[in-house]
Biopython code that builds the backbone (N, CA, C, O; Angstrom):
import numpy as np
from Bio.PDB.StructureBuilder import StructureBuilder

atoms = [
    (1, "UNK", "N", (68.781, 85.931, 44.325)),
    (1, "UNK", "CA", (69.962, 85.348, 44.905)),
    (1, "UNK", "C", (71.058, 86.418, 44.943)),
    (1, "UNK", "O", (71.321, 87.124, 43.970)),
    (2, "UNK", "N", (71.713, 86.498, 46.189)),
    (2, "UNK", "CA", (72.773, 87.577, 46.365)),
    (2, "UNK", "C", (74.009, 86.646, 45.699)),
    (2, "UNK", "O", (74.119, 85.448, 45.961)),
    (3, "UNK", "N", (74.788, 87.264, 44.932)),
    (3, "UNK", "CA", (76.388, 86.820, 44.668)),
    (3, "UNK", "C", (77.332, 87.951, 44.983)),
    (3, "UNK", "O", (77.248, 89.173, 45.109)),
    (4, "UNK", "N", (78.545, 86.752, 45.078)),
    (4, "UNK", "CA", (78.659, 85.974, 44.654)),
    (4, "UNK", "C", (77.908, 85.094, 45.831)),
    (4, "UNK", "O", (77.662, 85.539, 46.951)),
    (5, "UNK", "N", (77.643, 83.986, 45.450)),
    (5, "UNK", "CA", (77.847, 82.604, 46.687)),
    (5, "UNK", "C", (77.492, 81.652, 45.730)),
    (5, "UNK", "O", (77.295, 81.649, 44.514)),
    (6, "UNK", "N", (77.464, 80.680, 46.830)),
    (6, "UNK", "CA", (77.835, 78.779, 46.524)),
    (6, "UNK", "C", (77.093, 77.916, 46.880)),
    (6, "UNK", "O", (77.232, 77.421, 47.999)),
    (7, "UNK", "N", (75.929, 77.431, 45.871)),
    (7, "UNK", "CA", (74.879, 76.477, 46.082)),
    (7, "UNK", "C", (75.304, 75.300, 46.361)),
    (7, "UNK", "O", (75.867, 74.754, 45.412)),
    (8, "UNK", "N", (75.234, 74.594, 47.486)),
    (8, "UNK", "CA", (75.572, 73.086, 47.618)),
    (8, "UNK", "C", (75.035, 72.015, 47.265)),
    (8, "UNK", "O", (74.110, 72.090, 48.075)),
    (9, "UNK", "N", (74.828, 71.028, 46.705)),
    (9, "UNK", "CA", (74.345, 69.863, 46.280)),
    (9, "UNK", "C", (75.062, 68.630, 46.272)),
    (9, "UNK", "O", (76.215, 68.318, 45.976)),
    (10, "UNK", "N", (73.707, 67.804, 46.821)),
    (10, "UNK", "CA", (74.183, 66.237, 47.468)),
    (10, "UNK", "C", (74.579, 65.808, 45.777)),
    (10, "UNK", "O", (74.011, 66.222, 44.766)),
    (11, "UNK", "N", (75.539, 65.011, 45.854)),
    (11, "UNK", "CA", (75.416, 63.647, 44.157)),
    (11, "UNK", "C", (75.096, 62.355, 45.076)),
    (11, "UNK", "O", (74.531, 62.259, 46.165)),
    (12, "UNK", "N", (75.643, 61.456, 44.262)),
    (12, "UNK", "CA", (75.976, 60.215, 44.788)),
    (12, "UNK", "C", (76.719, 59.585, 45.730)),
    (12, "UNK", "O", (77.906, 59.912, 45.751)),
    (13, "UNK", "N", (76.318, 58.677, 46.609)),
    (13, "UNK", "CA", (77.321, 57.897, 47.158)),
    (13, "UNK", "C", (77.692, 56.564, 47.365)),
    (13, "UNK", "O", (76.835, 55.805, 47.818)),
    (14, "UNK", "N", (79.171, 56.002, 47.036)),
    (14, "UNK", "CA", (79.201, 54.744, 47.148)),
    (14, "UNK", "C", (79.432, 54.327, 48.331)),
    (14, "UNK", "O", (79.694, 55.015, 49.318)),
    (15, "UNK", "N", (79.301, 52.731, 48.227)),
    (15, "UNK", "CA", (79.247, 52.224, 49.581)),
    (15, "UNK", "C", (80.721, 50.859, 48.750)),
    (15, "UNK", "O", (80.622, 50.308, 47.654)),
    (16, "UNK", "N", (81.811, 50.717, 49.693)),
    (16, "UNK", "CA", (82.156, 49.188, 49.462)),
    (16, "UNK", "C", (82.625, 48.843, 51.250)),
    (16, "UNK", "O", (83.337, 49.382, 52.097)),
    (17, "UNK", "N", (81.960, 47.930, 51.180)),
    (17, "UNK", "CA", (82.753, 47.190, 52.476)),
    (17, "UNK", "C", (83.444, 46.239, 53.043)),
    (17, "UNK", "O", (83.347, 45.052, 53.355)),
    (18, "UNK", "N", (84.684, 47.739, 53.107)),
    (18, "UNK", "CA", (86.167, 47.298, 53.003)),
    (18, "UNK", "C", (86.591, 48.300, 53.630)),
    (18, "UNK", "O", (86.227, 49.427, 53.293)),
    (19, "UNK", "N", (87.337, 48.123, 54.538)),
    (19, "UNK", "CA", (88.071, 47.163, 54.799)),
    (19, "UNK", "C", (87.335, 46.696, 56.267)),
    (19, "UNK", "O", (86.714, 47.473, 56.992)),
    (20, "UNK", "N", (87.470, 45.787, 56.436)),
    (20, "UNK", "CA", (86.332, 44.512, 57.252)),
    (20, "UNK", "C", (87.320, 44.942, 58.965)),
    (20, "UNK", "O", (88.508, 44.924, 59.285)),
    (21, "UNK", "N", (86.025, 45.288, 59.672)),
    (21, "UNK", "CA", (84.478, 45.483, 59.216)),
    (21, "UNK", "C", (84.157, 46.855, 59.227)),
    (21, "UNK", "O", (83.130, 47.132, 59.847)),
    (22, "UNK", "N", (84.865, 47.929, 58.621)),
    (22, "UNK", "CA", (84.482, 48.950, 57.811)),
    (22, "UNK", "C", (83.880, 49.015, 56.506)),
    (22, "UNK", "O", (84.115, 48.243, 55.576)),
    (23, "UNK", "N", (83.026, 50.066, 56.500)),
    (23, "UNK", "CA", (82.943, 50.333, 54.881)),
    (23, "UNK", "C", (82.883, 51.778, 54.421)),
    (23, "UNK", "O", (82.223, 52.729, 54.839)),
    (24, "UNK", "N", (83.635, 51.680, 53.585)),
    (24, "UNK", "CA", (84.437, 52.703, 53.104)),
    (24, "UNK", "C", (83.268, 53.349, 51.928)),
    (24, "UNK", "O", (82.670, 52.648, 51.111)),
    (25, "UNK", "N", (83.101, 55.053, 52.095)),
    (25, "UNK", "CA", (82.360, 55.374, 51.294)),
    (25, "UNK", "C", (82.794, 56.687, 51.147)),
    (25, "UNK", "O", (83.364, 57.464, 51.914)),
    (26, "UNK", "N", (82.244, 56.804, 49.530)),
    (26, "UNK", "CA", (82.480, 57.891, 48.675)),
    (26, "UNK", "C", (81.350, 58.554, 48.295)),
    (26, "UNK", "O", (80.337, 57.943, 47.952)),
    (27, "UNK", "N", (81.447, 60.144, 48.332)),
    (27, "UNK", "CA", (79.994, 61.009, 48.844)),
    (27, "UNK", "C", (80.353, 62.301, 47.428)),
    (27, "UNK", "O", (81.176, 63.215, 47.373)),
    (28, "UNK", "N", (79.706, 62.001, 46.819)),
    (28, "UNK", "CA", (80.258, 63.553, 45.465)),
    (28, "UNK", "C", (79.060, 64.647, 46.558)),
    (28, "UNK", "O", (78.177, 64.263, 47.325)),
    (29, "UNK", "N", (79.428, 65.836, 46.271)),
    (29, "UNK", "CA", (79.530, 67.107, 46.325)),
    (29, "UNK", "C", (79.453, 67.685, 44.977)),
    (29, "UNK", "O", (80.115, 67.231, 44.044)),
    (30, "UNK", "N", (78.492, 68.883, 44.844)),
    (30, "UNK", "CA", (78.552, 69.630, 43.945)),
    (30, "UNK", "C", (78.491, 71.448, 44.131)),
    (30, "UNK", "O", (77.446, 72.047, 44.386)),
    (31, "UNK", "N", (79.340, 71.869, 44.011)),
    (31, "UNK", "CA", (79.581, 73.410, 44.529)),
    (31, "UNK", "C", (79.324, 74.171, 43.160)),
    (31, "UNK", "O", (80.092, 74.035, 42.207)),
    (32, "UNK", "N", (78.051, 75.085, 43.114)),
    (32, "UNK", "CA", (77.455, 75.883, 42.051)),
    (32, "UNK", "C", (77.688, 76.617, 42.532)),
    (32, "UNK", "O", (76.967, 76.874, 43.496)),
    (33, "UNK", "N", (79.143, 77.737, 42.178)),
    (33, "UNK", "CA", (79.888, 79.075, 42.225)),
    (33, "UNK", "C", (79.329, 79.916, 41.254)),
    (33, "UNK", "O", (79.616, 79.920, 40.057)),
    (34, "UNK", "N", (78.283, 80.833, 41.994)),
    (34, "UNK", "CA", (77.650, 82.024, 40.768)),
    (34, "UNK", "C", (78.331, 83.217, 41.155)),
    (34, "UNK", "O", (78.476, 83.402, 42.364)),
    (35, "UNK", "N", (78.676, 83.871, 40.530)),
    (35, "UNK", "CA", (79.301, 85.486, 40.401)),
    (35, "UNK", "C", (78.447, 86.198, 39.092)),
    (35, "UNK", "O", (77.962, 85.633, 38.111)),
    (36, "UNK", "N", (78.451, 87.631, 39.447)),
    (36, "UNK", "CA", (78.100, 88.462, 38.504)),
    (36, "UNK", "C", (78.988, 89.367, 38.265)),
    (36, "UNK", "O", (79.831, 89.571, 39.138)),
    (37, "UNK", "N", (79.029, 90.208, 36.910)),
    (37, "UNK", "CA", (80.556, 90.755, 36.494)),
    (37, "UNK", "C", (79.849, 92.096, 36.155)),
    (37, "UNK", "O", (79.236, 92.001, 35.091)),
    (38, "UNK", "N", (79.773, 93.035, 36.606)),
    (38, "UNK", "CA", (79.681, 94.600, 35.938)),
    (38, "UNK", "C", (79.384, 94.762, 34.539)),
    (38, "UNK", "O", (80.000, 93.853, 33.983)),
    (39, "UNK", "N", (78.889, 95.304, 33.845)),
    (39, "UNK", "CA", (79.051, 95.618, 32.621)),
    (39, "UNK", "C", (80.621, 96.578, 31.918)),
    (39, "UNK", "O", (81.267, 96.592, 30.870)),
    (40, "UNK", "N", (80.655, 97.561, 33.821)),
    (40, "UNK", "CA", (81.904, 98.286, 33.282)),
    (40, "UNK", "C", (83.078, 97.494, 33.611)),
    (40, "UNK", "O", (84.106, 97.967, 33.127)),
    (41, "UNK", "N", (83.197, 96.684, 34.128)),
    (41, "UNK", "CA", (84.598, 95.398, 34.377)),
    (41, "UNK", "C", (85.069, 94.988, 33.293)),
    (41, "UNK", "O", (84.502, 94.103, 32.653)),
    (42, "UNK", "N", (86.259, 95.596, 32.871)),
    (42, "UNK", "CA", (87.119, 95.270, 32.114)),
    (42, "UNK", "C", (88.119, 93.793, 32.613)),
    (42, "UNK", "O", (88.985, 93.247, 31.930)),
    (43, "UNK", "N", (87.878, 93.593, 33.335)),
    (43, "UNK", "CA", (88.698, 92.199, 33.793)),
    (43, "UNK", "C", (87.868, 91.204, 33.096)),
    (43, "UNK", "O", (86.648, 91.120, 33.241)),
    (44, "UNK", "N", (88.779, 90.245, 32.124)),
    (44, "UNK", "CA", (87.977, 88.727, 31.622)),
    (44, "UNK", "C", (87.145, 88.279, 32.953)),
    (44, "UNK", "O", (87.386, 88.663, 34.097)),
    (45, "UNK", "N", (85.959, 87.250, 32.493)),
    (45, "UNK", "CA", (85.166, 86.789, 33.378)),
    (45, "UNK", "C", (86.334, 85.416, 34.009)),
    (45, "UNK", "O", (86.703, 85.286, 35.177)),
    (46, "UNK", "N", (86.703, 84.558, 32.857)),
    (46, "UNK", "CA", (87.670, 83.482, 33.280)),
    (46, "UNK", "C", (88.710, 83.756, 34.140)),
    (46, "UNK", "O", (89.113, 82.868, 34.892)),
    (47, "UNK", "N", (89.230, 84.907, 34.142)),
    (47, "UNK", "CA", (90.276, 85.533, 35.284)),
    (47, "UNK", "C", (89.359, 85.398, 36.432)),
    (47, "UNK", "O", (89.770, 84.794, 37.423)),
    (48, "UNK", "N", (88.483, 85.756, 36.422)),
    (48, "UNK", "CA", (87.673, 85.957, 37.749)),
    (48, "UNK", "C", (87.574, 85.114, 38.254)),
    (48, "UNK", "O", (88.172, 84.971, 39.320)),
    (49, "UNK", "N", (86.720, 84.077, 37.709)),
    (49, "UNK", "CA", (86.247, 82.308, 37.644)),
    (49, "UNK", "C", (87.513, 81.659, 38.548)),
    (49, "UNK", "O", (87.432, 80.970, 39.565)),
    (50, "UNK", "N", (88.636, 82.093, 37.868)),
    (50, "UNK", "CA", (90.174, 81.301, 38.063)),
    (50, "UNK", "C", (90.507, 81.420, 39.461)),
    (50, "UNK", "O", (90.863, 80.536, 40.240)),
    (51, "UNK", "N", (90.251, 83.251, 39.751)),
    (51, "UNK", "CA", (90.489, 83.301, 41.245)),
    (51, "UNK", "C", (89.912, 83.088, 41.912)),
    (51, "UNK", "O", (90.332, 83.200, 43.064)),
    (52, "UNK", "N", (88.258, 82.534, 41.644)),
    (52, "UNK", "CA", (87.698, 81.913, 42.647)),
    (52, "UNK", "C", (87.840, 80.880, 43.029)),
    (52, "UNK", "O", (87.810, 80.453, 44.184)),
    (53, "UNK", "N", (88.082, 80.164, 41.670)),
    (53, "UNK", "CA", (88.666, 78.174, 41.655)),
    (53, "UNK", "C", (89.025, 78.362, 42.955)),
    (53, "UNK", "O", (88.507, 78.104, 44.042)),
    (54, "UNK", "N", (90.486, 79.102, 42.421)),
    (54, "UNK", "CA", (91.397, 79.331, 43.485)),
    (54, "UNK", "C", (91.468, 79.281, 45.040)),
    (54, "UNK", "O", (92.044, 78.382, 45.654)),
    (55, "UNK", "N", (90.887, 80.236, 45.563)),
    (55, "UNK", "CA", (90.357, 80.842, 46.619)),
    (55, "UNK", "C", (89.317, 79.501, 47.309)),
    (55, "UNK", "O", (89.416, 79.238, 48.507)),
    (56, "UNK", "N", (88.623, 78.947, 46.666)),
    (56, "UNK", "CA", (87.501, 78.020, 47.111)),
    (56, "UNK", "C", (88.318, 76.859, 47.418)),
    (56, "UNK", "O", (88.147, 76.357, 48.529)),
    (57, "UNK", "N", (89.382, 76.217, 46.449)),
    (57, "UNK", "CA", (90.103, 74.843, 46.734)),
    (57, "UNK", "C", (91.166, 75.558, 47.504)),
    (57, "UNK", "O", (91.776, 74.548, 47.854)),
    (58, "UNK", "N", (91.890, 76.601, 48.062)),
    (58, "UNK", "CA", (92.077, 76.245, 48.832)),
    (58, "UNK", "C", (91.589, 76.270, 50.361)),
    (58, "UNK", "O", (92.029, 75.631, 51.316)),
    (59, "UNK", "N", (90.651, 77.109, 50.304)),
    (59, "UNK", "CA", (89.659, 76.934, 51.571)),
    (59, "UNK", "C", (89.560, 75.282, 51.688)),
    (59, "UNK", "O", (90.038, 74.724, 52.675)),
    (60, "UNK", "N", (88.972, 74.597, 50.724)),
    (60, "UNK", "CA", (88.524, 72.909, 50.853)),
    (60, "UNK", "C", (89.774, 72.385, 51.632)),
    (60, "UNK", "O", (89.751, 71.762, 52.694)),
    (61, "UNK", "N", (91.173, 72.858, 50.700)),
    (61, "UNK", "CA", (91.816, 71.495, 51.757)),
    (61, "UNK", "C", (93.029, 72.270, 52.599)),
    (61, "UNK", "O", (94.257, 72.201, 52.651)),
    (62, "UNK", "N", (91.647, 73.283, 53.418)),
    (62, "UNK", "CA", (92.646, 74.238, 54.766)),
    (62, "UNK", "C", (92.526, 72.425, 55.823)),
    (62, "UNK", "O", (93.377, 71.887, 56.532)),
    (63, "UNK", "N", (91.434, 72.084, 55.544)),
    (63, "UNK", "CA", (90.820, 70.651, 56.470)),
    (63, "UNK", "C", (90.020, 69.624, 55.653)),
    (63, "UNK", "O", (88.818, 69.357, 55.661)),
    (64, "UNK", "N", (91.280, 69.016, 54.788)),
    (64, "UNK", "CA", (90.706, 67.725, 54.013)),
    (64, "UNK", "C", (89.670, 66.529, 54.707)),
    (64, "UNK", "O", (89.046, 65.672, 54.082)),
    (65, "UNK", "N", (89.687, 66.752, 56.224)),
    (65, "UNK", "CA", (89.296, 65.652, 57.070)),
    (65, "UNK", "C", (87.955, 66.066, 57.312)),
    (65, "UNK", "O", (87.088, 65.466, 57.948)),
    (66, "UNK", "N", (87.872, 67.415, 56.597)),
    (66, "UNK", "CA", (86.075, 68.263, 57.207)),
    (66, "UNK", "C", (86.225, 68.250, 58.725)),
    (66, "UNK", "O", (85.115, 68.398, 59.236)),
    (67, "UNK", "N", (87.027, 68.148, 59.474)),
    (67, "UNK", "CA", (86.596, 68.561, 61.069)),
    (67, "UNK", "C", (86.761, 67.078, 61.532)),
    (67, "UNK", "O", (86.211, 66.827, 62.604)),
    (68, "UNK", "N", (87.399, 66.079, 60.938)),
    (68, "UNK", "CA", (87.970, 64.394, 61.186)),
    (68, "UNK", "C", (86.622, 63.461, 60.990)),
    (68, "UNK", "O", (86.546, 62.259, 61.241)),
    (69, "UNK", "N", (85.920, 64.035, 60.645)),
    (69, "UNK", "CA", (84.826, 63.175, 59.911)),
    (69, "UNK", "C", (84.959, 62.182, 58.943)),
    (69, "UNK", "O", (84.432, 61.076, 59.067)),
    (70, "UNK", "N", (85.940, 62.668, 57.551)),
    (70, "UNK", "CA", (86.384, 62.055, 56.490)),
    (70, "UNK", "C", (88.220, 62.004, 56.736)),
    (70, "UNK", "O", (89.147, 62.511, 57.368)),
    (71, "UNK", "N", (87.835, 60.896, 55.619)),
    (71, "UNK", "CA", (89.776, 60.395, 55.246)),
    (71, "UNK", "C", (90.198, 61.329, 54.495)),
    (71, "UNK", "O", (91.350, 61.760, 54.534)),
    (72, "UNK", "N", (89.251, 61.757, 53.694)),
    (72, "UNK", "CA", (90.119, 62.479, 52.241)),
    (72, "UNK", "C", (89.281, 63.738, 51.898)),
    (72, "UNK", "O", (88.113, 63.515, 52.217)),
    (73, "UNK", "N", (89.383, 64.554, 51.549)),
    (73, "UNK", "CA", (88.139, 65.276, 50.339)),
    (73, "UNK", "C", (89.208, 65.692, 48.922)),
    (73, "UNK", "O", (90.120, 66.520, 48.911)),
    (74, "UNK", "N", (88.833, 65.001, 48.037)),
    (74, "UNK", "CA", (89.303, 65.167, 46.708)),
    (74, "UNK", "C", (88.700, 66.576, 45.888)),
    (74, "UNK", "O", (87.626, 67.146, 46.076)),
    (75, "UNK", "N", (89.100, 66.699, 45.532)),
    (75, "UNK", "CA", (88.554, 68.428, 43.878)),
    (75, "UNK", "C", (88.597, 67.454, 42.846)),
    (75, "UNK", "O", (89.671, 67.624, 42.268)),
    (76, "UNK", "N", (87.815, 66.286, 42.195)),
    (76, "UNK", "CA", (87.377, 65.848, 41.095)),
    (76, "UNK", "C", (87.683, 66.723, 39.609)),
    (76, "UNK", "O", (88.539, 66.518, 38.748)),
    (77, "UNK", "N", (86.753, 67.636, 39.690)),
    (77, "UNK", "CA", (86.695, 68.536, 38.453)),
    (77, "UNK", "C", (86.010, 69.997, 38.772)),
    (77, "UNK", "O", (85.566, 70.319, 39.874)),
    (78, "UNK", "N", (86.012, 70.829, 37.576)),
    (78, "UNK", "CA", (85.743, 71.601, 37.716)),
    (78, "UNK", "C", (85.017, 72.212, 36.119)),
    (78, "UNK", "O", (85.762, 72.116, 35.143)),
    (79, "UNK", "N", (83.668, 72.790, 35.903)),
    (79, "UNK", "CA", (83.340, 73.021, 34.764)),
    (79, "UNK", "C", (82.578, 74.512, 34.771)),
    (79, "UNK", "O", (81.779, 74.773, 35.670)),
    (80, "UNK", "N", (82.876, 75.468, 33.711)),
    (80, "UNK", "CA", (82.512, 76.764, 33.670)),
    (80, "UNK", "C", (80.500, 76.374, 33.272)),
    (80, "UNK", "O", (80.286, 75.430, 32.511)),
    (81, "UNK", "N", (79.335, 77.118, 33.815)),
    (81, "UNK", "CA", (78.991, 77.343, 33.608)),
    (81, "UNK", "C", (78.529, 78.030, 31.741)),
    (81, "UNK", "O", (79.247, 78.698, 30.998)),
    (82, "UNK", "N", (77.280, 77.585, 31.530)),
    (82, "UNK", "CA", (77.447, 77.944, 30.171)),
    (82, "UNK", "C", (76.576, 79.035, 30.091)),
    (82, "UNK", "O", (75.378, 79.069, 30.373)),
    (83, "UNK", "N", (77.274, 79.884, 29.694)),
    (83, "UNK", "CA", (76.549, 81.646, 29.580)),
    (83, "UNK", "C", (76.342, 82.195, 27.974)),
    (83, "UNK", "O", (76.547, 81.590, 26.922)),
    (84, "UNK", "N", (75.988, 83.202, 28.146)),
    (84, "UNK", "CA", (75.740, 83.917, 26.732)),
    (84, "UNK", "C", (76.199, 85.271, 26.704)),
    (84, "UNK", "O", (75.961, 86.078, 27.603)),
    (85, "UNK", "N", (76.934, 85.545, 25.549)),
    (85, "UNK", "CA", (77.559, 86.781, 25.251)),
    (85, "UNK", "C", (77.052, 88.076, 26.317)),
    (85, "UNK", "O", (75.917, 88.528, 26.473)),
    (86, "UNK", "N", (78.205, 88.431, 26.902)),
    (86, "UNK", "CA", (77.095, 90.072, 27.759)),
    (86, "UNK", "C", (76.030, 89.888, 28.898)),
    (86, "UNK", "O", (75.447, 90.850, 29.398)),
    (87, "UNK", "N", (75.737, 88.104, 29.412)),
    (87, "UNK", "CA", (74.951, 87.798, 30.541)),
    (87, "UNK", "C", (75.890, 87.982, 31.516)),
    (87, "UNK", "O", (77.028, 87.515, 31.549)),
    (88, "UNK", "N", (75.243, 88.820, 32.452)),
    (88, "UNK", "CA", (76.324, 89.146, 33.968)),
    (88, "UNK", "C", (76.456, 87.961, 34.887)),
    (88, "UNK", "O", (77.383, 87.860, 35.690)),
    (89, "UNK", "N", (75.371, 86.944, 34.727)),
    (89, "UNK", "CA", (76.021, 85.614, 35.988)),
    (89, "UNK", "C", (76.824, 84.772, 35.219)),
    (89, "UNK", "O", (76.457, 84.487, 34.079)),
    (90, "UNK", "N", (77.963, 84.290, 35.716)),
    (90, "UNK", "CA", (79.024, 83.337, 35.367)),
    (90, "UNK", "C", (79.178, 82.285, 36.411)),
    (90, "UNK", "O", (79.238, 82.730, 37.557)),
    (91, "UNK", "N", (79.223, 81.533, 36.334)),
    (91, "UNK", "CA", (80.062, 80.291, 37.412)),
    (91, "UNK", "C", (81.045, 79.192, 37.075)),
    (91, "UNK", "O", (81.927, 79.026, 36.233)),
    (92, "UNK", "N", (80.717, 78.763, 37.710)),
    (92, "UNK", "CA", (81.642, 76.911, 37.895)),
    (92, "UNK", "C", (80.788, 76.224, 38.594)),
    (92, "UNK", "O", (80.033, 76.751, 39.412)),
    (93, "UNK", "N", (80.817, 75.081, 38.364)),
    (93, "UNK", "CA", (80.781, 73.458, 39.350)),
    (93, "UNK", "C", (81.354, 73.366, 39.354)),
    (93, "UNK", "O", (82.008, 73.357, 38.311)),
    (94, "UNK", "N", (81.987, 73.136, 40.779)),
    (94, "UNK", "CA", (83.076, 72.271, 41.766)),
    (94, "UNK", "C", (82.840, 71.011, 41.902)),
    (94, "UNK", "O", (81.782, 70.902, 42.521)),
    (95, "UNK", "N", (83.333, 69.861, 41.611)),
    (95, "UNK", "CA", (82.552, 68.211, 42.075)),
    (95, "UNK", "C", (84.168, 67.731, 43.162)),
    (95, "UNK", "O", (85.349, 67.478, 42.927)),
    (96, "UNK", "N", (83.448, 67.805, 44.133)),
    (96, "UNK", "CA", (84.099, 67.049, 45.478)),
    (96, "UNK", "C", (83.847, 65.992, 45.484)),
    (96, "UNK", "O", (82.719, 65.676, 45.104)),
    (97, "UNK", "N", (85.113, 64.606, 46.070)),
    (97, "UNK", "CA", (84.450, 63.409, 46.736)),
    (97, "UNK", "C", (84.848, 64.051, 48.152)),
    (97, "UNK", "O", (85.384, 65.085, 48.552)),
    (98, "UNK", "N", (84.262, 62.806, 48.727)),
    (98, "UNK", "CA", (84.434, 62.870, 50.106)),
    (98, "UNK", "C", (84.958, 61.523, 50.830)),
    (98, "UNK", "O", (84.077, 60.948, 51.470)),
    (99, "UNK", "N", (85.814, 61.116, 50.839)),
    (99, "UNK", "CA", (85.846, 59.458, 51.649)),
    (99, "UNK", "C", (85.719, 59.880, 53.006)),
    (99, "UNK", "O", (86.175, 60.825, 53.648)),
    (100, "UNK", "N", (84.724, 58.593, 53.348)),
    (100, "UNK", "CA", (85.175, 58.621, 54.914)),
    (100, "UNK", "C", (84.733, 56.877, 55.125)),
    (100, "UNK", "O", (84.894, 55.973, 54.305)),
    (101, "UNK", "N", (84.156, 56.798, 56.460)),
    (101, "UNK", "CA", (84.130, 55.312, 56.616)),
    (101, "UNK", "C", (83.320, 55.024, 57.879)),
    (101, "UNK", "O", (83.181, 56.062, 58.526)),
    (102, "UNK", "N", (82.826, 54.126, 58.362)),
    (102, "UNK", "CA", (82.055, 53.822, 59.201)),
    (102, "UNK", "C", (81.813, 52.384, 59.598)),
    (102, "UNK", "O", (81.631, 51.659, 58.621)),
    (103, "UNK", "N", (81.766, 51.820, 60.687)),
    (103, "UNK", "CA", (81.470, 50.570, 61.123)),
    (103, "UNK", "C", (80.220, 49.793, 60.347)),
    (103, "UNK", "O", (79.071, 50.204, 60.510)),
    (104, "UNK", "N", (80.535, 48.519, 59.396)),
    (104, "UNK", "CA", (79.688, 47.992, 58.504)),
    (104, "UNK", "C", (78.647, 47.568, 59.672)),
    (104, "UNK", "O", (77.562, 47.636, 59.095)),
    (105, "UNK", "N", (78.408, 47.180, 60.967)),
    (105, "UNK", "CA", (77.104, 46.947, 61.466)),
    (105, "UNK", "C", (76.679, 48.643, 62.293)),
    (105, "UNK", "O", (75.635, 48.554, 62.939)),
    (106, "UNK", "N", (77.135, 49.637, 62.322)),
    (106, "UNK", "CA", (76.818, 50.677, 62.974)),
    (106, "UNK", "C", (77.282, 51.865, 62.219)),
    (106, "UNK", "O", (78.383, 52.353, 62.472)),
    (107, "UNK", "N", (76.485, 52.372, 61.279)),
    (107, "UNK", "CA", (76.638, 53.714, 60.252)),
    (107, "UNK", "C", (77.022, 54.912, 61.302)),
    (107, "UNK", "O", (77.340, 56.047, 60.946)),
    (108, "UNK", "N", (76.931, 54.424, 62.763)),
    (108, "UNK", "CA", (76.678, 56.068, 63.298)),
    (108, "UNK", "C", (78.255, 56.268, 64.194)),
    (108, "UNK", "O", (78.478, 57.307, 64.814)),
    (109, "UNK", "N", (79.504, 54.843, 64.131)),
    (109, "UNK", "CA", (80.369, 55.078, 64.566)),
    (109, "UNK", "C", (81.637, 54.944, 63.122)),
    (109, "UNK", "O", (81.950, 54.157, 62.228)),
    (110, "UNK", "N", (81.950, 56.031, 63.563)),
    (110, "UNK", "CA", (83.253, 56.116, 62.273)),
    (110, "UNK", "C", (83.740, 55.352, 62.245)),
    (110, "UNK", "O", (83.417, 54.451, 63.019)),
    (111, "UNK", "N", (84.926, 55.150, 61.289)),
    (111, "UNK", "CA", (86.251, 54.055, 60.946)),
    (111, "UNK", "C", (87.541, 55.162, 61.197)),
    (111, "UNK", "O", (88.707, 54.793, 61.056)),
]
sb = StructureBuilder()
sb.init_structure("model")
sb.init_model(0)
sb.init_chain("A")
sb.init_seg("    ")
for serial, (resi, resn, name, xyz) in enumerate(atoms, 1):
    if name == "N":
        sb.init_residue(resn, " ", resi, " ")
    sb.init_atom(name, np.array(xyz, "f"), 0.0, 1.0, " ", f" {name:<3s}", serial, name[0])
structure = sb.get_structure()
């Protein structure tokens, strides 16, 4: 795997249907941010990590709507990867929702 880059992964999604006759649904996202750090890089890895947070959320909400697909895209959380002393890959999970919505008898026309 070349790094840095950003493995995507489906989670869960809810369904409620609401508001009538929409139904409103929530889609998690999971963004696996791997980087590798030099041995001679004197810069903390968490500095690094930080400016990627960074850099990545705000790419996400240059277009909260994804291209007017969705209502919202939320940044949930965010958790460091668990590494070991002197291992060069580091990351994060990113966990996105996603709202968007769709006609409760026709999934294929938006709300």
């Amino acid at each position: 795997m070349n790094v840095p880059c950003i493995v995507i992964n489906a989670g869960p999604e809810e369904k409620e249907p609401i508001p009538n006759p929409f139904t409103t649904c929530r889609f998690t996202i999971y963004l696996d941010v791997w980087m590798r750090q030099d041995a001679g890089d004197l810069q903390p890895t968490d500095s690094i990590l930080n400016i990627l947070l960074g850099d990545i959320e705000k790419a996400l909400m240059v277009d909260y709507t994804r291209g007017g697909f969705a209502k919202d895209t939320n940044i949930k959380s965010n958790v460091l990867f668990e590494t070991l002393e002197g291992q060069p890959q580091a990351g994060i999970v990113i966990e996105l929702e996603i709202i968007y919505q769709h006609k409760q008898d026709d999934p294929e026309i938006a709300g």
